[in-house]
N, C-alpha and C positions, 0 to 999 in steps of 0.2 A: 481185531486190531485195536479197539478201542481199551483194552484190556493192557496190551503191551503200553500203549501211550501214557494213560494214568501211572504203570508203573515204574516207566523209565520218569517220567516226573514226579512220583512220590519219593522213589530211592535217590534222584538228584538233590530234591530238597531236601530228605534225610541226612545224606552225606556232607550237605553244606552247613545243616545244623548241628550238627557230631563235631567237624572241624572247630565252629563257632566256640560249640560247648566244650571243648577239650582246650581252645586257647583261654576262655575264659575261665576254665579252672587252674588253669598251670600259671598265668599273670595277674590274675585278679581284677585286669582291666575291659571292663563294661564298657565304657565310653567309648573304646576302641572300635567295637564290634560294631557300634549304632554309629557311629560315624567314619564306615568305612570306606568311603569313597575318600578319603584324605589319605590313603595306603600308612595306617598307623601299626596295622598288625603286622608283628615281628613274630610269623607263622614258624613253627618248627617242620624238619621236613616230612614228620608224617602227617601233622595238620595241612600241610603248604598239599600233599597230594592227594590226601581227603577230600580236600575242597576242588582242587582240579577236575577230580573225578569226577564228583558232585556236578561240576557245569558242564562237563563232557556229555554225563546220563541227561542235563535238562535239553539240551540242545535238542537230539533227535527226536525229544519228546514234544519238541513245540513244534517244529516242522511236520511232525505226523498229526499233530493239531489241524491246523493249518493243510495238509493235504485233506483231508477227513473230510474240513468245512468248503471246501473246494471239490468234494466229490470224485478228487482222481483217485482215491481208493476205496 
């Protein structure tokens, strides 16, 4: 189990970094990226569902976290 978890959060944060990297190469804008919580990126739609994806894979990944150190599985 421990196996699936690491890899639903490593392909999360890969996806999320792929996105990252695909907008920072097609605008040129760095600042964007490191100051994202100001919703500055103008995501195109294949980055816009890269990165969706990306937080969809971290999600299950951290509750199986969290189930694991809680012993219910």
């Amino acid at each position: 189990m421990e196996w699936l978890q690491n890899g639903l959060l490593m392909a999360g944060v890969g996806l999320l970094m792929l996105a990252n990297l695909c907008y920072v190469r097609r605008t040129q804008d760095l600042h964007g990226v490191l100051l994202f919580w100001r919703r500055r990126l103008g995501l195109n739609r294949g980055e816009f569902h890269c990165q969706r994806i990306g937080i969809v894979l971290i999600l299950p990944g951290v509750v199986l976290r969290y189930l694991m150190l809680l012993n219910v599985l």
